[in-house]
N, C-alpha and C positions, 0 to 999 in steps of 0.2 A: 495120254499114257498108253504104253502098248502093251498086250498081255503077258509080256515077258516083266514087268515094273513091278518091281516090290513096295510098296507102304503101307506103316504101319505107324499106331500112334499108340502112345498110353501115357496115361494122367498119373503122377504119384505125390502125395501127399508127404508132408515133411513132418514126424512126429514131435511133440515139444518132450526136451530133457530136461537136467536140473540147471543145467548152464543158462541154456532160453530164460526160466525161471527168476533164479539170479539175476539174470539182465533184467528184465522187468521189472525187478524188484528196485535196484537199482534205479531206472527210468523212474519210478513215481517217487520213492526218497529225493533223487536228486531234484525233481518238480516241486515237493513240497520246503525242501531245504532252498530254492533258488526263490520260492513265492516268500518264505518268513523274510526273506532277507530284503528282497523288494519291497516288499510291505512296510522295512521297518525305514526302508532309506524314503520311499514314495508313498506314504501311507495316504493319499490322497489318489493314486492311481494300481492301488494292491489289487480291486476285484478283473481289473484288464490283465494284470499281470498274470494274477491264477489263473485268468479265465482260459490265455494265449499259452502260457505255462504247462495244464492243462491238455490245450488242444495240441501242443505238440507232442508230451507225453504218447494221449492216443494213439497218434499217426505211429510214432515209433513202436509202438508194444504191437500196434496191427501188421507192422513189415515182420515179425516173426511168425504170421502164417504164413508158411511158404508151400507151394506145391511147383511139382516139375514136371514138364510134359517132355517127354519122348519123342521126337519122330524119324524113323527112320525111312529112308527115300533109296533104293536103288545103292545100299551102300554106304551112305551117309548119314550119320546119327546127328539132328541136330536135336540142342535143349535147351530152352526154355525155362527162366524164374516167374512163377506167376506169384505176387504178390497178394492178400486177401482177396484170391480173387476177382482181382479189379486190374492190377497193374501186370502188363509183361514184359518180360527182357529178356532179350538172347542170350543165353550163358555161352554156348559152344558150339560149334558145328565141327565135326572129325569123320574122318571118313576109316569106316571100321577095321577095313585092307590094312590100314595102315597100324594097326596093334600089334605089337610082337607078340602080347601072349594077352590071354583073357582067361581071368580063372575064380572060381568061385569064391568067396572071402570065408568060407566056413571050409575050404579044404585045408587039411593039418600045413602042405609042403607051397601054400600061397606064398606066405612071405618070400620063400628062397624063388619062388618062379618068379615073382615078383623086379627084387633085383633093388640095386640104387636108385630112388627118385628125388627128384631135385622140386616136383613140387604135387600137392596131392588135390584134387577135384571132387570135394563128396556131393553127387547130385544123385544123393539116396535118401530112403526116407530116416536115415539117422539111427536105425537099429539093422543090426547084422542078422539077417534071414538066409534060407536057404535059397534064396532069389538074389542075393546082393551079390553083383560080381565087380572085378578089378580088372579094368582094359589097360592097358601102358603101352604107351606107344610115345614117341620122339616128335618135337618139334622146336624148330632151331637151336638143335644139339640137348635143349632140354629132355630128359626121363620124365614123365609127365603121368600119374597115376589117375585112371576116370572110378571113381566108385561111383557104381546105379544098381538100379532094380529092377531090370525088363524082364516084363510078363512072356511065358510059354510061346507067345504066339513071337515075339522083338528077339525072343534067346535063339527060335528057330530061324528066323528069316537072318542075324549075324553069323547063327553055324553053315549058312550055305556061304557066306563070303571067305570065312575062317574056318574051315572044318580042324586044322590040323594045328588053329593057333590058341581053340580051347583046351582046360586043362580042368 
C-alpha cells in the first residue's frame, strides 16, 4: 500500500427485533411439533429424533446472530455476514463512485432523494440512528438501495470519494 491508500474497517452488530424473535420462536415449536410426531410414528427411535431435531433447531436460532464488517479499500466498500461469530460470507463488494446519492435515513427529504428502488440491502444493525445512511446506486439497470452504519472515520473517508453525492 502507498500512502496515498485509504482503509478502513468496522465491525457492526445486528440487533435482535421482534421478527428475529418470532422466528425463533417458531424454530423450537416447529422442533418440538416435528419430535411428537416422530415419536409417535418411531417411538423406538424418538430420543435421535429430538436429539437431531434439537441440534438443528440450534444451528438455526445461532444464524440470527449476525454481525457485519465494513471495509473499505481505496473506494471500494466491501461487506461481509459474520455468522455467530464463527462463520463468514461475502455479502457485497460496490465501489462508492458509483452511488448516485448517499443520504442519511434520519433526514426528513431521504425518501424523495432516494427515488425508485427495485431492490433494498439492509447491512445495518437493524435500528435507524443517526449513523444509518442509504447509498443507491445502479447495477444492471437495477436501482439498488445499500442501508449501513459507517462509523466517523468509513463516513469520512466516502465524503472524499463523493463529496457532492452526500445529502
Amino acid at each position: 500500500m502507498n500512502s496515498n491508500d485509504v482503509f478502513k474497517e468496522q465491525l457492526v452488530a445486528r440487533k435482535s427485533n421482534s421478527k428475529d424473535l418470532l422466528k425463533k420462536i417458531g424454530i423450537v415449536l416447529a422442533a418440538i411439533v416435528l419430535t411428537i410426531i416422530g415419536a409417535s410414528l418411531a417411538p423406538s427411535v424418538a430420543l435421535f429424533i429430538a436429539a437431531g431435531l434439537g441440534w438443528v433447531a440450534f444451528i438455526l436460532i445461532r444464524r440470527f446472530n449476525v454481525e457485519f464488517e465494513y471495509i473499505l479499500t481505496n473506494g471500494e466498500l466491501d461487506i461481509d455476514k459474520i455468522f455467530n461469530k464463527l462463520k463468514r460470507k461475502h455479502a457485497l463488494t460496490v465501489d462508492v463512485r458509483s452511488f448516485v446519492v448517499m443520504v442519511s435515513m434520519k433526514n426528513p427529504s431521504a425518501k424523495s432523494e432516494i427515488g425508485n428502488i427495485s431492490k433494498v440491502l439492509d447491512y445495518s444493525t437493524g435500528t435507524i440512528t443517526d449513523s444509518t445512511y442509504s447509498g443507491v446506486y445502479e447495477n444492471d439497470g437495477e436501482r439498488i438501495q445499500l442501508i449501513f452504519d459507517p462509523n466517523e472515520e468509513i463516513f469520512k473517508a466516502i465524503k472524499m470519494y463523493i463529496p457532492r453525492k452526500i445529502k
